[in-house]
C-alpha positions as CSV (number, residue, x, y, z in Angstrom):
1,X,0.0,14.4,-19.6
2,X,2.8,13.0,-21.5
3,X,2.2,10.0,-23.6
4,X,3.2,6.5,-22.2
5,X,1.0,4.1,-23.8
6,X,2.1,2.7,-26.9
7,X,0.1,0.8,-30.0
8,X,0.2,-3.0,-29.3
9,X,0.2,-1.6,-25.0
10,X,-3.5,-0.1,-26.4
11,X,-4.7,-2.9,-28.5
12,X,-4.0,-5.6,-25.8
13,X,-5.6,-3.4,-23.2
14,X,-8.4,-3.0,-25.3
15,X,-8.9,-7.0,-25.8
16,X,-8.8,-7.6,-22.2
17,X,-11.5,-5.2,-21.9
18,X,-13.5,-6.9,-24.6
19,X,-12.9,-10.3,-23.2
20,X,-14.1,-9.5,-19.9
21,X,-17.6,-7.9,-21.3
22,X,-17.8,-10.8,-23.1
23,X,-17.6,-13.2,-20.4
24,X,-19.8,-11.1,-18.6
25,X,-22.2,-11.3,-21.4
26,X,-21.8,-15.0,-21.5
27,X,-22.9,-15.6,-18.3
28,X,-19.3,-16.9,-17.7
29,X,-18.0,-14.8,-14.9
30,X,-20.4,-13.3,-11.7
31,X,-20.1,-12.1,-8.7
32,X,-17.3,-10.8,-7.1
33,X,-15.5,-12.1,-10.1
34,X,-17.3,-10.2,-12.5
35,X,-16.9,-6.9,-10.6
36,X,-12.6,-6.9,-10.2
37,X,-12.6,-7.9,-13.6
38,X,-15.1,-5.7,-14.7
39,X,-12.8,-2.7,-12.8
40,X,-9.3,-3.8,-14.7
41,X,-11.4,-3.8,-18.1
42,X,-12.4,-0.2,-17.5
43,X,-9.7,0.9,-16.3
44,X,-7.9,-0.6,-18.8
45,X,-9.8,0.8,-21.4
46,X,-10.0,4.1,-20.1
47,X,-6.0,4.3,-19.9
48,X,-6.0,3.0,-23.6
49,X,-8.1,5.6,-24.8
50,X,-6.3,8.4,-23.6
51,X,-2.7,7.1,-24.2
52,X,-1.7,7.8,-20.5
53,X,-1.1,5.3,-17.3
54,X,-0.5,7.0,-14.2
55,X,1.4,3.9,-12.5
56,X,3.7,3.3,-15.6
57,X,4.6,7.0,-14.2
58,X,5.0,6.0,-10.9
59,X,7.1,3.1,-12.4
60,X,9.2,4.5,-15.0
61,X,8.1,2.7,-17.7
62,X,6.8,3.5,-21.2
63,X,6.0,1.4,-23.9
64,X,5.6,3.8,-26.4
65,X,7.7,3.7,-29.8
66,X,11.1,5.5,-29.5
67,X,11.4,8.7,-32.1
């Protein structure tokens, strides 16, 4: 798997994800809500941690820095 995720890509995935858990934590989002959210944020974070996003494949797209 070739690298398509780049820096400020990771670090905004990785804020969504913490936003969610914290709403969640809050008390602020339930329900059916809670759970799509909840399913972005980890596979959000999931794709940030490992640098790689199978639909930006599908896509074409890459957002990390040219060399």
């Amino acid at each position: 798997m070739k690298k398509n995720i780049g820096t400020v890509d990771r670090i905004l995935r990785i804020a969504f994800a913490g936003l969610v858990g914290g709403l969640y934590a809050k008390h602020l989002i339930h329900g059916t809500v809670a759970i799509a959210l909840g399913a972005f944020a980890a596979v959000f974070l999931l794709t940030s941690l490992i640098s790689y996003c199978p639909l930006y494949t599908i896509l074409g797209v890459s957002t990390c820095e040219k060399k």
